[in-house]
N, C-alpha and C positions, 0 to 999 in steps of 0.2 A: 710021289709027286704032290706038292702043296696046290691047290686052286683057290685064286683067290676072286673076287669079284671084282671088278673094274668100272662096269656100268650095270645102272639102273632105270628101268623103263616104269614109272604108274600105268594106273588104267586110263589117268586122267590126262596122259599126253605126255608128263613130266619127265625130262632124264635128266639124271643126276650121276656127273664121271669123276670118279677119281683123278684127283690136280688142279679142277677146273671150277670155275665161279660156278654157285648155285643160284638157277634162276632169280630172277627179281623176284622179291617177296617172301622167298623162302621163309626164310626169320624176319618179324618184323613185331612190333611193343607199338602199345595206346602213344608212345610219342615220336616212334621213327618208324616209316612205313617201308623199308627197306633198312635192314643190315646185308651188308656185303659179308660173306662167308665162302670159305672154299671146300671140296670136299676132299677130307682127308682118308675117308676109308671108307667099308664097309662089313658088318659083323653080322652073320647068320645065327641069329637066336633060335632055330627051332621053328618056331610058326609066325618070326616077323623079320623083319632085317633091319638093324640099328645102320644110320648113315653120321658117320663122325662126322662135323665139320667143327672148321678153324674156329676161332674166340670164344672156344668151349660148350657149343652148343652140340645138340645133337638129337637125331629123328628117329623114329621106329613107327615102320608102316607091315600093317598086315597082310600074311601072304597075301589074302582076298586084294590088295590095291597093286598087286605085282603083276605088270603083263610083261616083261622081260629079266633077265640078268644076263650083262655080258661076264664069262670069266677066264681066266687067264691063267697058265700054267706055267709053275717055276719048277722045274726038273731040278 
């Protein structure tokens, strides 16, 4: 059975779900204080976890900032 991640909880409050708009702010540049992003996945590196989102961007936060993961199982 594969498990995959689904959701993600920070220490900081944050949760970030697979399919769903990433909080305001997430991504954001010296000239737009908000990009709209979705998140398309999540990837277990070992001692961090990469958070794919849409328009080619993408996060990795250390275990140390992780207070949950939801995950899901595809039999």
């Amino acid at each position: 059975m594969a498990r995959q991640i689904t959701e993600l909880q920070l220490t900081d409050g944050t949760t970030l779900r697979q399919g769903e708009h990433a909080p305001i702010g997430t991504i954001r540049t010296s000239k737009t204080p908000d990009i709209p992003v979705i998140v398309h996945g999540f990837e277990d590196l070992g001692s961090r976890i990469e958070v794919r989102l849409s328009k080619g961007y993408s996060l990795q936060f250390p275990a140390s900032k992780l207070a949950r993961l939801v995950l899901s199982t595809n039999a």
